[in-house]
BALOBA-1460 file (C-alpha; in Angstrom, 3 decimals):
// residues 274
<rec num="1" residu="x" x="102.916" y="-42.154" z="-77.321"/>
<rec num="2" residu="x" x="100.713" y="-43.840" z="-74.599"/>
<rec num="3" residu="x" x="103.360" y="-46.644" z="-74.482"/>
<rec num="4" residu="x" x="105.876" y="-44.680" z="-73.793"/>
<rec num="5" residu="x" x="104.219" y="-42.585" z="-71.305"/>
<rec num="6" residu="x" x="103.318" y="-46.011" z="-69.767"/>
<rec num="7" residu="x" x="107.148" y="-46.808" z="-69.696"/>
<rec num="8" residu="x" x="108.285" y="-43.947" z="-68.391"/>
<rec num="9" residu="x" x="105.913" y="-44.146" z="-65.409"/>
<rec num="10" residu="x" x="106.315" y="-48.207" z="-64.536"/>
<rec num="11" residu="x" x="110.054" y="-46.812" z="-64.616"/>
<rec num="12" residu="x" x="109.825" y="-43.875" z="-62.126"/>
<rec num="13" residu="x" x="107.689" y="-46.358" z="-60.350"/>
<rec num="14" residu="x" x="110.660" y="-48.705" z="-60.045"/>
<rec num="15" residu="x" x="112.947" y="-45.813" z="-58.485"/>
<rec num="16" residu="x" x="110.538" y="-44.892" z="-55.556"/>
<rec num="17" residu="x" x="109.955" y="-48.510" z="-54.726"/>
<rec num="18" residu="x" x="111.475" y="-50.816" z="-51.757"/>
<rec num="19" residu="x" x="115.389" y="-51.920" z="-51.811"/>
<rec num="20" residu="x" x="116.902" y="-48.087" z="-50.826"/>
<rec num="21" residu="x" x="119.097" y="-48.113" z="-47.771"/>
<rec num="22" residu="x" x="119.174" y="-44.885" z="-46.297"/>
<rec num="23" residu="x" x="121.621" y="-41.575" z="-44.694"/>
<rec num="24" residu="x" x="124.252" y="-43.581" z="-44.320"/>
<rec num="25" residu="x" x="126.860" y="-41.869" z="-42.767"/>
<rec num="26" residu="x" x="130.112" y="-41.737" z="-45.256"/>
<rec num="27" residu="x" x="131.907" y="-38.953" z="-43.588"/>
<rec num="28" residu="x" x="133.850" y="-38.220" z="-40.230"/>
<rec num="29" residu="x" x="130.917" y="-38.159" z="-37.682"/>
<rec num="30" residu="x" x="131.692" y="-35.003" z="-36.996"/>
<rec num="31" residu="x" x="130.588" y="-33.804" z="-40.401"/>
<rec num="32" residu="x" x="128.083" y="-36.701" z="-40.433"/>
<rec num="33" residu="x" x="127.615" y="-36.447" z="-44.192"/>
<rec num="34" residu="x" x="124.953" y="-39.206" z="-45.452"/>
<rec num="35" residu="x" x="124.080" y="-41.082" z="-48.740"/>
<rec num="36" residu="x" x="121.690" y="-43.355" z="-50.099"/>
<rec num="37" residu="x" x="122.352" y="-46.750" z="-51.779"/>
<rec num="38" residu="x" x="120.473" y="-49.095" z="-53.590"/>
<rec num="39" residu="x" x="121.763" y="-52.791" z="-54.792"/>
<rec num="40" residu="x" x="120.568" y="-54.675" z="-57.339"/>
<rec num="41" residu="x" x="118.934" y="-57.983" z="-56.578"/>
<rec num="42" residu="x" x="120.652" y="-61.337" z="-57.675"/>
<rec num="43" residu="x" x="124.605" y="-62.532" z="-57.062"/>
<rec num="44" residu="x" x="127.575" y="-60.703" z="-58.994"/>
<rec num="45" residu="x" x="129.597" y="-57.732" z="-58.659"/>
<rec num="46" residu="x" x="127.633" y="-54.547" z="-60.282"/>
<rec num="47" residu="x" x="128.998" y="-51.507" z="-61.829"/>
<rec num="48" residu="x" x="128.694" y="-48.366" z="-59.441"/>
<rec num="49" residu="x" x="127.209" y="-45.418" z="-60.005"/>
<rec num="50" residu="x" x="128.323" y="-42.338" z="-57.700"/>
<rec num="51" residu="x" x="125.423" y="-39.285" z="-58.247"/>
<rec num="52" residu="x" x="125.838" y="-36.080" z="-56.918"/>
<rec num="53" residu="x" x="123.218" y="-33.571" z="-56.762"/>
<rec num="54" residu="x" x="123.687" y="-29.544" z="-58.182"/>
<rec num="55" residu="x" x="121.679" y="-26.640" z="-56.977"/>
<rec num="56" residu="x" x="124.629" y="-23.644" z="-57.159"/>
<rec num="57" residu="x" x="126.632" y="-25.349" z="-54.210"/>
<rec num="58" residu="x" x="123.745" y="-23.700" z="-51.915"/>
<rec num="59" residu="x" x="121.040" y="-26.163" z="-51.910"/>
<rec num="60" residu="x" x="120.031" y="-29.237" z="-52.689"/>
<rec num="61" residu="x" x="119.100" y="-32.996" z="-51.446"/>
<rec num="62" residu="x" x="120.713" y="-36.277" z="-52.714"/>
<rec num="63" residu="x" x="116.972" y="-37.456" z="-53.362"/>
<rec num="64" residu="x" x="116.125" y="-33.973" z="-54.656"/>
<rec num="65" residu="x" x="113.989" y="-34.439" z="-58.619"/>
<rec num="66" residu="x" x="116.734" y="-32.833" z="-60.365"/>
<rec num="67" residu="x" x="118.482" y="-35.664" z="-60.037"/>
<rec num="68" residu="x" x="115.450" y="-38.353" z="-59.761"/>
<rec num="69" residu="x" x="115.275" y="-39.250" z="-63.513"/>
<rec num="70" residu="x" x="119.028" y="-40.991" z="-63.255"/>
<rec num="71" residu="x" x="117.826" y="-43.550" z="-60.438"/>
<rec num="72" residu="x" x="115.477" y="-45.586" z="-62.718"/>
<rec num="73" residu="x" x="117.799" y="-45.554" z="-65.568"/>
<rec num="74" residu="x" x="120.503" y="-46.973" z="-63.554"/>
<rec num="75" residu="x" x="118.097" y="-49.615" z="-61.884"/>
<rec num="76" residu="x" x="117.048" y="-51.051" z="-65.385"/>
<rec num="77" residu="x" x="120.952" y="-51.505" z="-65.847"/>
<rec num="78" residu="x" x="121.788" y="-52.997" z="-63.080"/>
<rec num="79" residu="x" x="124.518" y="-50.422" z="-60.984"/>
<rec num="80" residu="x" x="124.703" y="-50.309" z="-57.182"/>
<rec num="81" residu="x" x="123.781" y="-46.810" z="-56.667"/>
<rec num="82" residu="x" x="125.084" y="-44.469" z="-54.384"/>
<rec num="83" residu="x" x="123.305" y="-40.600" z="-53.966"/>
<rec num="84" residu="x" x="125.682" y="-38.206" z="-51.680"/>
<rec num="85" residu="x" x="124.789" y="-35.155" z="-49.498"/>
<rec num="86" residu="x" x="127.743" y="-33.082" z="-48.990"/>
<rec num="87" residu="x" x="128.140" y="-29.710" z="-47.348"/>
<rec num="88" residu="x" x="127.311" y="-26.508" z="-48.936"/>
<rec num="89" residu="x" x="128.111" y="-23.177" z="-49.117"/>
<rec num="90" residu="x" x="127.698" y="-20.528" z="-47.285"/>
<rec num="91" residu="x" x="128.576" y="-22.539" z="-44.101"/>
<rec num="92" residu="x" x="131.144" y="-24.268" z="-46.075"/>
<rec num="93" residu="x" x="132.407" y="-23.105" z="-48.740"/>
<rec num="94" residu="x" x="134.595" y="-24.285" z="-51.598"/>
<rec num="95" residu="x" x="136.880" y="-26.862" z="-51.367"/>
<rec num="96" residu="x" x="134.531" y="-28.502" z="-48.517"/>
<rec num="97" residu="x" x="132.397" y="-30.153" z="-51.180"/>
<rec num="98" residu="x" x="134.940" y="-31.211" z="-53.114"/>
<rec num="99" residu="x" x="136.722" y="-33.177" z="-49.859"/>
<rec num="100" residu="x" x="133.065" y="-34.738" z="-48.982"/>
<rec num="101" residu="x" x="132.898" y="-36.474" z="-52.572"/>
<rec num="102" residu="x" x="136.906" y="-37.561" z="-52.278"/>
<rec num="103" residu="x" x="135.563" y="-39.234" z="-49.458"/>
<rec num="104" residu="x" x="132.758" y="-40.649" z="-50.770"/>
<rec num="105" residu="x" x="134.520" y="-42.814" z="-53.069"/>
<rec num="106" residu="x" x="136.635" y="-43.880" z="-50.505"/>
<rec num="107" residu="x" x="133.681" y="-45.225" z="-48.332"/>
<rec num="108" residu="x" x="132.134" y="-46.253" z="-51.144"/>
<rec num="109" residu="x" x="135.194" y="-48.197" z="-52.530"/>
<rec num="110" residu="x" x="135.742" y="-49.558" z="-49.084"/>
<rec num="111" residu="x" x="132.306" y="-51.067" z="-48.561"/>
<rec num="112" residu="x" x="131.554" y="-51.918" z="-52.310"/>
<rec num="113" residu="x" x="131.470" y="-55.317" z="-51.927"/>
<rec num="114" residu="x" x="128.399" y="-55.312" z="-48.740"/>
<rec num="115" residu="x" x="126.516" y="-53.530" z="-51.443"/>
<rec num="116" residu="x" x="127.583" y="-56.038" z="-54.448"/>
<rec num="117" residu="x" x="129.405" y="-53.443" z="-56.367"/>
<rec num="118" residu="x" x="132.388" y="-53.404" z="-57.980"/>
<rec num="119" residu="x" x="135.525" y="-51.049" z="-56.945"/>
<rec num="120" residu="x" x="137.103" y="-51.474" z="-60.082"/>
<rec num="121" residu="x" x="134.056" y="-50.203" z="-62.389"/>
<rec num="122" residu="x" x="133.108" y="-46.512" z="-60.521"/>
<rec num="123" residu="x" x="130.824" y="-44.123" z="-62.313"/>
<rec num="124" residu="x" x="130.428" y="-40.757" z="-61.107"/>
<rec num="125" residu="x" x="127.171" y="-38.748" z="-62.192"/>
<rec num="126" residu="x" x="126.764" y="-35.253" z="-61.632"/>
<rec num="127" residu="x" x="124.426" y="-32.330" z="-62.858"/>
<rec num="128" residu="x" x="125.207" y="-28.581" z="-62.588"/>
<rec num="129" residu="x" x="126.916" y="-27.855" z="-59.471"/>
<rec num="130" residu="x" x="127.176" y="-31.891" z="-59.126"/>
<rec num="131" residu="x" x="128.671" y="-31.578" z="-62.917"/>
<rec num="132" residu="x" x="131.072" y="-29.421" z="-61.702"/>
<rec num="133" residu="x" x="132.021" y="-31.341" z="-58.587"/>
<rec num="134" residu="x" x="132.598" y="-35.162" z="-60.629"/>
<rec num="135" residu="x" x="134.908" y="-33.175" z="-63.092"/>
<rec num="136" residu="x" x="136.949" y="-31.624" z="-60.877"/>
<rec num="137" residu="x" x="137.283" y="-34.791" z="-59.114"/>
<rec num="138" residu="x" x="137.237" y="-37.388" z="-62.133"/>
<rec num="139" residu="x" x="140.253" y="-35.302" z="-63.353"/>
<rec num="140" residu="x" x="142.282" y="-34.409" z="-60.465"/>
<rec num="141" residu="x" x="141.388" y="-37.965" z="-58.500"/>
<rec num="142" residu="x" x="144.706" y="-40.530" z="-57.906"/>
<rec num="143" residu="x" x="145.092" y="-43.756" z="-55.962"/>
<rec num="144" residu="x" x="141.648" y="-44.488" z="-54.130"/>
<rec num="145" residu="x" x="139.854" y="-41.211" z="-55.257"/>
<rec num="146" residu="x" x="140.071" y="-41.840" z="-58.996"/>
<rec num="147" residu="x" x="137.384" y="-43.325" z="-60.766"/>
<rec num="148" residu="x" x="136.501" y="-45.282" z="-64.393"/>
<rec num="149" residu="x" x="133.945" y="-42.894" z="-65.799"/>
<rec num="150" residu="x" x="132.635" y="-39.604" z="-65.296"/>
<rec num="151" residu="x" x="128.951" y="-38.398" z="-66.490"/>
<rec num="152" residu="x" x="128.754" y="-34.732" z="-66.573"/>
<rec num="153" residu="x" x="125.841" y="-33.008" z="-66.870"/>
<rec num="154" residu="x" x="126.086" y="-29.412" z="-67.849"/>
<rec num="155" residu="x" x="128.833" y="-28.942" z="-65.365"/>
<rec num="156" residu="x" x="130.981" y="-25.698" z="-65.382"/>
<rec num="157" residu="x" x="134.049" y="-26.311" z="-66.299"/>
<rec num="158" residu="x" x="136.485" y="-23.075" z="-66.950"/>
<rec num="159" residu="x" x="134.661" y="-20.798" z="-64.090"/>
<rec num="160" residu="x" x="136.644" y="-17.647" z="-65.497"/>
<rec num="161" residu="x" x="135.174" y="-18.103" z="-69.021"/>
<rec num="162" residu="x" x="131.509" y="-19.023" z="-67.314"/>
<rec num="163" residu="x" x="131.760" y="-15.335" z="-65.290"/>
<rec num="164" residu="x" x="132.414" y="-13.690" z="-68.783"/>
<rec num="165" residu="x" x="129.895" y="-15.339" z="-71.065"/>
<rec num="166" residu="x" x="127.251" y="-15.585" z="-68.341"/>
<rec num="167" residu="x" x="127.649" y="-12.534" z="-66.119"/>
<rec num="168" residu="x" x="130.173" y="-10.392" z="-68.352"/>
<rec num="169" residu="x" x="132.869" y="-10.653" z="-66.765"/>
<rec num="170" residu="x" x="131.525" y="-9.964" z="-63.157"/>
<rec num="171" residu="x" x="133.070" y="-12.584" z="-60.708"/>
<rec num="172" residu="x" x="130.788" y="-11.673" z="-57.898"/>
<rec num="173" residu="x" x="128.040" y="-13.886" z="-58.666"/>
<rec num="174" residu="x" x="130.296" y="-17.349" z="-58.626"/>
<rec num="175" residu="x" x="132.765" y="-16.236" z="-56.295"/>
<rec num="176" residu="x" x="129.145" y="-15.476" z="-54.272"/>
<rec num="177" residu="x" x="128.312" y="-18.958" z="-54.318"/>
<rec num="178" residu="x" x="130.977" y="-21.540" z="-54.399"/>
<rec num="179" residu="x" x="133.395" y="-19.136" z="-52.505"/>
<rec num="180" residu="x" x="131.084" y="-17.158" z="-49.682"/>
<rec num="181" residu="x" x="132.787" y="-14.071" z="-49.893"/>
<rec num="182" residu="x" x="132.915" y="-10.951" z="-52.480"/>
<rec num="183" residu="x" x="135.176" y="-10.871" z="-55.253"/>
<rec num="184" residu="x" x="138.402" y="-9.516" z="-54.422"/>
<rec num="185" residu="x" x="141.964" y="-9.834" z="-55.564"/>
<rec num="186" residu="x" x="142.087" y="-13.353" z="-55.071"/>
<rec num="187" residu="x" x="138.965" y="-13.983" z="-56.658"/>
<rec num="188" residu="x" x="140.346" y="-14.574" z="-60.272"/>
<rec num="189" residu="x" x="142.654" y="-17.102" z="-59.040"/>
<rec num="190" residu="x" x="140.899" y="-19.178" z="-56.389"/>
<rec num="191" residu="x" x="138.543" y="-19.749" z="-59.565"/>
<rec num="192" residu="x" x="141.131" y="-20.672" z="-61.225"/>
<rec num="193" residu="x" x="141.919" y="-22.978" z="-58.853"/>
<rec num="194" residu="x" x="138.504" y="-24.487" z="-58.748"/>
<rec num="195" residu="x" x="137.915" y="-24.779" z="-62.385"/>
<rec num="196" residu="x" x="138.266" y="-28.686" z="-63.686"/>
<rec num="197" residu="x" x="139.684" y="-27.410" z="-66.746"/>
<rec num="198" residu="x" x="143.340" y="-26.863" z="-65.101"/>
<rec num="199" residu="x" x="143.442" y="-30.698" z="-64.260"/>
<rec num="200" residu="x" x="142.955" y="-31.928" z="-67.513"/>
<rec num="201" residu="x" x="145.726" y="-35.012" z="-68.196"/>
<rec num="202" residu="x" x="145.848" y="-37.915" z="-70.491"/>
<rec num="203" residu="x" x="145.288" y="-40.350" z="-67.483"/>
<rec num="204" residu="x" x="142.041" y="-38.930" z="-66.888"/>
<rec num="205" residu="x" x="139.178" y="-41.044" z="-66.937"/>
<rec num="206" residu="x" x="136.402" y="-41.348" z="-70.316"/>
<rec num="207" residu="x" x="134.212" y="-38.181" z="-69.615"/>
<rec num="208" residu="x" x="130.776" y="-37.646" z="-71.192"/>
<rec num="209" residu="x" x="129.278" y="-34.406" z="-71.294"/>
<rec num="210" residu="x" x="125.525" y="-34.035" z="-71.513"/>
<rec num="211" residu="x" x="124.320" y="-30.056" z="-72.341"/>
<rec num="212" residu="x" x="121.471" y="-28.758" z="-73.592"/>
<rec num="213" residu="x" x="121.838" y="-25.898" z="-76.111"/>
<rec num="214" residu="x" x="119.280" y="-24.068" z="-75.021"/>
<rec num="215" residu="x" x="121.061" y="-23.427" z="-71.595"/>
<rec num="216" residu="x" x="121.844" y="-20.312" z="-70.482"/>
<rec num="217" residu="x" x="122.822" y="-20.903" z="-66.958"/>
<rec num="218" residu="x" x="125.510" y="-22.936" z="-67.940"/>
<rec num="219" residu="x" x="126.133" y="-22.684" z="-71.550"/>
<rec num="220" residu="x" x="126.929" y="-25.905" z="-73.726"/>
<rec num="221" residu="x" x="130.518" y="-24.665" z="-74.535"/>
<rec num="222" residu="x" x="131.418" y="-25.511" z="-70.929"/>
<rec num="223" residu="x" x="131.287" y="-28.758" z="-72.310"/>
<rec num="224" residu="x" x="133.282" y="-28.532" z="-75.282"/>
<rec num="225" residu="x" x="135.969" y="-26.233" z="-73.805"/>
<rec num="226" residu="x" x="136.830" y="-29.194" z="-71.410"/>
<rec num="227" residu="x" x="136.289" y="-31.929" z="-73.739"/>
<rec num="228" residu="x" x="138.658" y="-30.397" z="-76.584"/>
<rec num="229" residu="x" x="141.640" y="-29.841" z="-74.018"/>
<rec num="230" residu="x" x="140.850" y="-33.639" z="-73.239"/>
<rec num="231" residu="x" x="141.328" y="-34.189" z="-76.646"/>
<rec num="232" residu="x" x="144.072" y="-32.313" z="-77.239"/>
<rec num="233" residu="x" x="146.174" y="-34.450" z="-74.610"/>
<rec num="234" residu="x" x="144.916" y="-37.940" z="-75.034"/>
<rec num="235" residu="x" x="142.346" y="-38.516" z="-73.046"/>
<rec num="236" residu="x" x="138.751" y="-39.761" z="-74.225"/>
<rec num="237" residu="x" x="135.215" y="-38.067" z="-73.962"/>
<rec num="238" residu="x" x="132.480" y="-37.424" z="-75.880"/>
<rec num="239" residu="x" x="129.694" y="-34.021" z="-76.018"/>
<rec num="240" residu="x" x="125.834" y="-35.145" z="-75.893"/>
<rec num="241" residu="x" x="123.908" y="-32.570" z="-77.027"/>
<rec num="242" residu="x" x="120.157" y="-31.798" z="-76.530"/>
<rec num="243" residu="x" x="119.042" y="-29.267" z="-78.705"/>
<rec num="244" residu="x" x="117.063" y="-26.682" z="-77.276"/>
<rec num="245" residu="x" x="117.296" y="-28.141" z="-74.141"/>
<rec num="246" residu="x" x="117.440" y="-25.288" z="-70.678"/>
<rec num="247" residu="x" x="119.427" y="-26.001" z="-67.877"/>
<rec num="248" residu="x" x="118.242" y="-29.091" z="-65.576"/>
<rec num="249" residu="x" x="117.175" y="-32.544" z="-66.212"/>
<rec num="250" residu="x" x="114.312" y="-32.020" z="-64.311"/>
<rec num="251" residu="x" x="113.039" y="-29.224" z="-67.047"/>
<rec num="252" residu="x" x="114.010" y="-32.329" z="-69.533"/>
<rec num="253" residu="x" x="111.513" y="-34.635" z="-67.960"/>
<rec num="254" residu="x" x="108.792" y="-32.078" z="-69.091"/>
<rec num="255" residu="x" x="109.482" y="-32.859" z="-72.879"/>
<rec num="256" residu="x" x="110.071" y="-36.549" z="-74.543"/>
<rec num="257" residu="x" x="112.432" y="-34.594" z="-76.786"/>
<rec num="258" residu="x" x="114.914" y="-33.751" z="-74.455"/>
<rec num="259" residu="x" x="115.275" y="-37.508" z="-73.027"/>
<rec num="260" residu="x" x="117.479" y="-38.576" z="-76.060"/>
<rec num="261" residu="x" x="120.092" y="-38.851" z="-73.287"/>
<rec num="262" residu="x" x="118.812" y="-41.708" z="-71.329"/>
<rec num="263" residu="x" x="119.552" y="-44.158" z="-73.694"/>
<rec num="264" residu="x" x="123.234" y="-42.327" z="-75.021"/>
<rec num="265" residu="x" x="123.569" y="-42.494" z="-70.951"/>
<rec num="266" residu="x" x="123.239" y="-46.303" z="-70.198"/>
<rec num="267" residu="x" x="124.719" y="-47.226" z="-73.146"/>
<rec num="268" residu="x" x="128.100" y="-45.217" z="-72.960"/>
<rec num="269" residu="x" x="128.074" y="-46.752" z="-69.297"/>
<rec num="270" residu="x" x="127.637" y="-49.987" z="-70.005"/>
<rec num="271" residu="x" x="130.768" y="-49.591" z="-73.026"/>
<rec num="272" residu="x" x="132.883" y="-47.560" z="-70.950"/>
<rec num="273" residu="x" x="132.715" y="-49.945" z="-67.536"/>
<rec num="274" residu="x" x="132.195" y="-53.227" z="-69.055"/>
C-alpha cells in the first residue's frame, strides 16, 4: 500500500510540474475562450487528448481537481494535452458550450503539429457536464469537428430519461441549468434536442463510458442507454463500471478502489488511437 501511495503522489507530482503552456486563446477574441496544453518531450507526433471540465454547465475551471487526476495519466502515456474553458450558463446558455468545444478541435487540429500532436489520433475526455458535452459532440461531429475517440465520464446522455429517474419527471432543474430559463412548452423538446442520444450513427467514433454505480446525480444507465443504441447500429463502445462509486472522479481519488479506471483508461486509448 505505501508503494502505491508513493506512485500515486510522484504521479500527481508529474502533472503540477513545468512544461504547461497556458490560456491560450482558442476562440474568436471576442469570446476569448482559453485552454491549456502540455507536450510531451522528445520528437514524434503524439496522440491528443481534448479534456473538458463538468460542474452542471454553471461552473467550473479547465484546471479545476475534478478533472486533475486525468493529466498525470495522460502524461505517463505520452498525449499532447489540451484542457478547455468554455462559456457557461446562465450568461450563455445551451448550445454556447457546445460551439466553444466545436471550435476547440478546430484550433486544436489546426495547430497540432506546434504542439507535436497528431490530428489524425483526437481523444476527447469529458466528466459530467464535460461527459455530456464530448458525446454530443463525438456523435454529431463531421469534417474537422469529428474526432477518433471519445472518453465519457458519467455524462448524461438521454436528458428526458435523466429528469424522470433523477428529479421525477420535473424538467425544471436541467432545463434550469443547461437552458437558463423555466421549463415551458418547449422545454421537452429543446432537451431533446440537446440529448447525445438522438445523434447516435454507425460512423460515430469508439465511445467509452466510465460510471460509477453508486451515482445518483447521474445514474450509470446514462451510460448504457447510449452505449446499447450504439450497439444496436454498428458503432463500437464499451461501459466501465466502478462499483459503488458516487458521482465525480475527484470523490474517486479518495478511495484506491474506485481508480480501477486509470488503467482501463490508458489502455483503451492507447488500442483505440494507435
Amino acid at each position: 500500500m505505501k508503494l502505491l501511495a508513493a506512485a500515486f503522489l510522484a504521479v500527481a507530482a508529474l502533472a503540477q510540474g513545468d512544461g504547461w503552456t497556458n490560456d491560450i486563446v482558442y476562440s474568436d477574441p471576442m469570446l476569448a475562450q482559453k485552454l491549456d496544453v502540455w507536450a510531451p518531450s522528445g520528437e514524434g507526433r503524439f496522440p491528443i487528448a481534448i479534456v473538458v471540465h463538468g460542474g452542471g454547465w454553471v461552473g467550473g475551471d479547465k484546471r479545476i481537481e475534478w478533472v486533475q487526476p486525468l493529466f498525470p495519466l495522460l502524461q505517463q502515456a505520452n498525449f499532447t494535452i489540451f484542457t478547455i474553458n468554455y462559456r457557461l450558463t446562465p450568461q450563455s446558455p445551451y448550445p454556447a458550450m457546445i460551439q466553444d468545444l466545436e471550435a476547440a478541435i478546430k484550433w486544436v487540429r489546426k495547430n497540432a503539429k506546434k504542439y507535436k500532436g497528431d490530428k489524425d489520433r483526437i481523444a476527447l475526455i469529458g466528466e459530467s457536464a464535460g461527459g455530456h458535452m464530448v458525446a454530443y459532440v463525438g456523435a454529431k461531429g463531421r469534417g474537422d469537428t469529428k474526432v477518433d475517440a471519445v472518453v465519457d465520464f458519467y455524462g448524461a446522455h438521454d436528458l428526458l430519461v435523466l429528469a424522470k429517474d433523477r428529479d421525477g419527471g420535473d424538467l425544471s432543474k436541467i432545463a434550469r441549468n443547461l437552458l437558463q430559463k423555466p421549463a415551458d412548452n418547449e422545454t421537452e423538446w429543446r432537451l431533446r434536442e440537446a440529448s447525445p442520444i438522438q445523434y447516435v450513427h454507425k460512423g460515430m467514433p469508439p465511445f467509452l463510458f466510465i460510471t460509477g454505480t453508486g451515482d445518483t446525480t447521474v445514474p450509470p444507465n446514462q451510460s448504457t442507454l447510449m452505449c446499447d443504441k450504439m450497439k444496436s447500429v454498428g458503432a463500437r463502445c464499451e461501459v466501465f463500471t466502478i462499483d459503488a462509486a458516487p458521482h465525480g472522479m475527484s470523490n474517486w481519488e479518495k478511495n484506491p478502489a474506485f481508480q480501477t479506471y486509470k488503467p482501463k483508461m490508458v489502455e483503451w486509448l492507447k488500442a483505440t488511437l494507435r
